[in-house]
N, C-alpha and C positions, 0 to 999 in steps of 0.2 A: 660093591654094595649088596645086590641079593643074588651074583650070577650061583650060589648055591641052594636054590629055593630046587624043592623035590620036584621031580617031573610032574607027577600028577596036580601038583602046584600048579605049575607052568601051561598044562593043559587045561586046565578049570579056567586058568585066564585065557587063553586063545577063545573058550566059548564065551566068556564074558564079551569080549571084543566082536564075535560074530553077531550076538543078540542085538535083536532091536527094540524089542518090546521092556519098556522102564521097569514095571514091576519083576517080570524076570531077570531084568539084567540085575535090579537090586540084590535079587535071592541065590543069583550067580556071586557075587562078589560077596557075599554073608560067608556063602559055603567054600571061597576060593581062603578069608582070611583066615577059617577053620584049618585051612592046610598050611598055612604058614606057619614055621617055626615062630618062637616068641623068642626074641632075645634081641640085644640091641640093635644089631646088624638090620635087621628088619622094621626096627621102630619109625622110622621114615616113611617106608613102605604100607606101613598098615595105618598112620596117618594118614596119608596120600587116600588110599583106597579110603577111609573111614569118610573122609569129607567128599569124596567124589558120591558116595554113597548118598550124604544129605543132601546134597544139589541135584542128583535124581529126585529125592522127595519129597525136594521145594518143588520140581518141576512136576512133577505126579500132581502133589497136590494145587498147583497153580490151573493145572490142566483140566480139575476136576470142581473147580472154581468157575471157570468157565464154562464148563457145561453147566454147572447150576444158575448162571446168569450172574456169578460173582464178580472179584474185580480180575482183570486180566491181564496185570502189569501193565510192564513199558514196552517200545518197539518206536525207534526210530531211524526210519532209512537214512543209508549213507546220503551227504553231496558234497559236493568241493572237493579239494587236497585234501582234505583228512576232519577226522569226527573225535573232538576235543570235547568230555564230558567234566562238568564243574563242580566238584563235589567237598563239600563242607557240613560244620555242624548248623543249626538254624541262626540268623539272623547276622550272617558274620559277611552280607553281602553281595552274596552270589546273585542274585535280580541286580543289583547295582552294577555289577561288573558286566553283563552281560547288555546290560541297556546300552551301557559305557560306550561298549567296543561294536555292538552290533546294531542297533538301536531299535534292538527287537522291546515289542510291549510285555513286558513285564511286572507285573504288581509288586511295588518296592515297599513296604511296611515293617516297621518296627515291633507287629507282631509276629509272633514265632509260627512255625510251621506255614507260614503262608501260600508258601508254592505246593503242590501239592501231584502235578503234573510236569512229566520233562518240558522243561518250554527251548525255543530253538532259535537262535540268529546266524547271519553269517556276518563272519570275521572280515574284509577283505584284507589283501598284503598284495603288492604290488598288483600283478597280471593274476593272480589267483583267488581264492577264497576258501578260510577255514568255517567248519561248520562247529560253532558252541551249542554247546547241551547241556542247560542248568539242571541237574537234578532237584529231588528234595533234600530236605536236609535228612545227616546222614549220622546213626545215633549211635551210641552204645548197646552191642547187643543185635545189630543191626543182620550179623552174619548167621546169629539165631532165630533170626526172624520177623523182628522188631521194628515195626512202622515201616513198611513195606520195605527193609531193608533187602530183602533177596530177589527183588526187582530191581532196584537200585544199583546192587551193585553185578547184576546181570546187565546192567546198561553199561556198567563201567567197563566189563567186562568184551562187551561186543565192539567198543571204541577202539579208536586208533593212538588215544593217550589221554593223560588227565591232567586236569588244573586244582587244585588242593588250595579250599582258600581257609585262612584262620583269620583271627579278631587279634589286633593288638590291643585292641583295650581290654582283652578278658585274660586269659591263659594257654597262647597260641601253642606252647609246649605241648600241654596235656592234650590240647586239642589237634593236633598234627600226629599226635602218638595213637590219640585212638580212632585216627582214621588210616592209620595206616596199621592199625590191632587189625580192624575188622576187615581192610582188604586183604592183608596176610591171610585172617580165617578164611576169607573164599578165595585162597589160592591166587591173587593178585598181586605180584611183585611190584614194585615203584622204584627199586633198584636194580640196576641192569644185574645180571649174572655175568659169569666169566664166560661160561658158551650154555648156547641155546637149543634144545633139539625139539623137532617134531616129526612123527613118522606118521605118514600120511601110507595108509591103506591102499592097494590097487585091489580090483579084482582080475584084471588081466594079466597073462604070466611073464612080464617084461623084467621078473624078476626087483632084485634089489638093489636103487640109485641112490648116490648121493649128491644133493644139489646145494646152495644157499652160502659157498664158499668161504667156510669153517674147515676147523684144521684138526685132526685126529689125534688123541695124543695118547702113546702105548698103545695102540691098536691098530688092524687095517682093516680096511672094508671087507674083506672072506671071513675076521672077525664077527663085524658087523651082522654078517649074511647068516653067521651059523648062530651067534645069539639069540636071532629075528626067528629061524627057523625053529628052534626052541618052544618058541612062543606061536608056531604052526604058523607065523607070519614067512611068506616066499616071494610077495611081490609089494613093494612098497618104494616111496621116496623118502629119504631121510635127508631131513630139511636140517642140516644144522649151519652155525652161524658162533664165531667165537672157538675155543680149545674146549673141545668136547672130549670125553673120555667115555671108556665102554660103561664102565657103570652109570653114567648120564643118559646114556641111550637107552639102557633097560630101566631106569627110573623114572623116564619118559612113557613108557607105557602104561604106569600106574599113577604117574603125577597127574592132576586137574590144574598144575601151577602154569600162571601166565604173566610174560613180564608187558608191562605199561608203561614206557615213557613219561615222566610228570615233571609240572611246572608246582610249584607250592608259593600261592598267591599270601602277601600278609598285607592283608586290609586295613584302614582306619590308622594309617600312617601318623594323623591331625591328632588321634585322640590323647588328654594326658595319662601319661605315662608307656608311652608308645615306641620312643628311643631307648626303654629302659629292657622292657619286654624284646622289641627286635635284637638288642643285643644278646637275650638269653636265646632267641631264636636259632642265631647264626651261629652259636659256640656248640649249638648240639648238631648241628645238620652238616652233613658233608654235600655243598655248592657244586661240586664238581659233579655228584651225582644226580642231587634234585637241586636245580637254580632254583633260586627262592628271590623273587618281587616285592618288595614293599609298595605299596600304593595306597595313595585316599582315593575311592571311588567318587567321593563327594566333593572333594576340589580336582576331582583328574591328575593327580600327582602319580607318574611312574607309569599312565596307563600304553603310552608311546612305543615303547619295547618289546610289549607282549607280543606281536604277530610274527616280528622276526625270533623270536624265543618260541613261539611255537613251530617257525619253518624250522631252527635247528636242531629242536626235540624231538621230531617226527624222520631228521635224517633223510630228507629227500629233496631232489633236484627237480629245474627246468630245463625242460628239450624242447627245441624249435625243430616240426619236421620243415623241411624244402623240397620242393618238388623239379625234378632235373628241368633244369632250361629258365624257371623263377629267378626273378632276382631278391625277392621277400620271401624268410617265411612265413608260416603261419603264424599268427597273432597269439593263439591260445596255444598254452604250452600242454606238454605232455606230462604228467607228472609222474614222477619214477623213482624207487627208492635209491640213495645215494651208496655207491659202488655198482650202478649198472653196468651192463656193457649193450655195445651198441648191435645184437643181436636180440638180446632183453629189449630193449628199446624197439625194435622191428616186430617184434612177436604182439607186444603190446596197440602195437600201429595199425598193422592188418595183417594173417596169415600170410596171405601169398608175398609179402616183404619178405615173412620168416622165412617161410620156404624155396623161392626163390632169391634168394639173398648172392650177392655177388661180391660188393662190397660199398663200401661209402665214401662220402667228403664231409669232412668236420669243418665249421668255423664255432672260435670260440677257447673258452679257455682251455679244454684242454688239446686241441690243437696247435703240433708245434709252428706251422704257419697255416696261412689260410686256405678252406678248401681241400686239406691234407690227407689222401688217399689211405683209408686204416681198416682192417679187417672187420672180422666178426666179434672178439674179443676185446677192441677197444675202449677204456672204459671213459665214461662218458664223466661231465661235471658240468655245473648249474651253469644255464646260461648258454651251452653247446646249441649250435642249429646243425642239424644233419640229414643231407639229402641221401637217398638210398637206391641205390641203382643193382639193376637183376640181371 
């Protein structure tokens, strides 16, 4: 992709990356796209940078909003297994579904723009509980700035996935398309990629890791090492996940893009002409990547299924720890992404588990009988209880 961008290219970005101050980094990244060749090869690249550049100064000017006593966005702390954001155009139900499933107070009106503020319930699902977060509604143009669009979808942004709701009584097509235009425009994917990367910064010299058990492809990691060093990076973790390849890793460092897990909710199941529209629905959408729900909020049709479509959108497991000599474990599980291994699972626990780690006893599925003495590497599946012994 850009591994022939000119050196002093490549050094204008490592200062980009050391900056912390918004207004310089903007004036770093002006002068960095200055050094970039223009031609296709790079057309990617100086998109990436050009929109990383506007979400600086949305965030500049959000910042200086506040100090004027303006408005100061959104900000909602994590809780539960995971923070499930609800995002739609106005009126197509989002207070409906959220009341539905959570039975949080919500102002439910058939006037438009009504919510105005994220509002919050939790989900529960078995031994757990998901945290919903109705946004506002979510417009055209929105990535431009438009009705507090770049708060909005800063919230979607900081979540752990999203719910997509449409109207089958209007034009759940066009309305599914331009919510996923404007999370495209801020760099928010709703389809998985084929591999994922992230390179997480050190400042200490431990050098350059690979962790997140992703598979390289045409490359190795001394690869990896002399790219990174290019870019005056020497000590990082490169978090990938999926069939990465070296031009993903260096596209990484100028991408703003993030992928989001979604569920895409279609409302008003009841209303006429609503079989007609959901079938135009399903013939454009690939199921396999965004499940799509049909449900009346208003007669509760379909709302049954959401919490286990959200445990298996989110990709993660239950761990029971046990403590040697108990005959019970703990009641509240641990929750962990699925492909863990039961050293992940220990670190998550308490340090001195990680550190002092000898090894464990599994019951549960993936144990081949019970009790079953397995390393550090074991990988762990829903439902597993495991005692940890040092």
């Amino acid at each position: 992709m850009v591994t022939n961008l000119p050196a002093e290219a490549k050094a204008k970005w490592a200062e980009v990356v050391a900056c912390k101050s918004i207004p310089e980094k903007i004036r770093l990244m002006r002068e960095f796209i200055s050094l970039v060749p223009k031609h296709k090869g790079t057309s990617n690249l100086l998109a990436n940078v050009r929109r990383r550049i506007a979400i600086l100064e949305r965030e500049l000017e959000r910042k200086r909003a506040q100090k004027r006593g303006g408005y100061g966005g959104f900000s909602v702390p994590k809780e539960g297994a995971g923070q499930i954001v609800i995002l739609g155009p106005t009126n197509v139900g989002k207070s409906s579904l959220l009341t539905s499933l959570t039975g949080a107070k919500a102002e439910i009106s058939p006037v438009y723009f009504t919510t105005r503020r994220p509002i919050v319930g939790m989900l529960p699902y078995k031994d757990i509980q998901f945290q919903l977060v109705e946004a506002p509604a979510l417009v055209e143009g929105a990535s431009d700035g438009r009705m507090e669009g770049p708060q909005i979808l800063g919230l979607a942004r900081n979540s752990d996935g999203l719910i997509l709701m449409v109207d089958l009584s209007g034009d759940p097509l066009r309305d599914f398309n331009m919510l996923r235009s404007e999370l495209e425009r801020a760099g928010i994917m709703i389809e998985k990629p084929e591999g994922e990367v992230e390179v997480i910064r050190r400042s200490g010299g431990a050098g350059v890791q690979m962790i997140g058990g992703g598979t390289l492809v045409d490359c190795t990691l001394d690869d990896v090492r002399r790219l990174l060093s290019n870019y005056r990076i020497n000590s990082a973790l490169v978090k990938i996940r999926g069939k990465v390849t070296l031009d993903m890793i260096e596209e990484s460092l100028f991408s703003s893009l993030t992928f989001k897990p979604t569920i895409l909710i279609a409302n008003k199941l009841d209303a006429p002409g609503a079989p007609e529209n959901l079938a135009r629905l399903r013939e454009a959408i690939d199921e396999d990547k965004i499940p799509l729900i049909p449900v009346s909020c208003n007669r509760r049709i379909g709302l049954e299924d959401i919490g286990h479509q959200i445990f298996r959108m989110l990709r993660i497991i239950r761990v029971y720890a046990k403590e040697p000599g108990e005959k019970k474990p703990s009641p509240k599980p641990l929750v962990i992404e699925e492909g863990s291994t039961v050293i992940e699972a220990a670190k998550k626990l308490h340090s001195k588990l990680y550190r002092e780690f000898k090894y464990a006893r599994i019951w549960g599925p993936s144990a081949k009988y019970p009790g079953q003495r397995v390393g550090s590497n074991h990988i762990l599946m829903d439902g597993d209880i495991i005692e940890i012994r040092l």
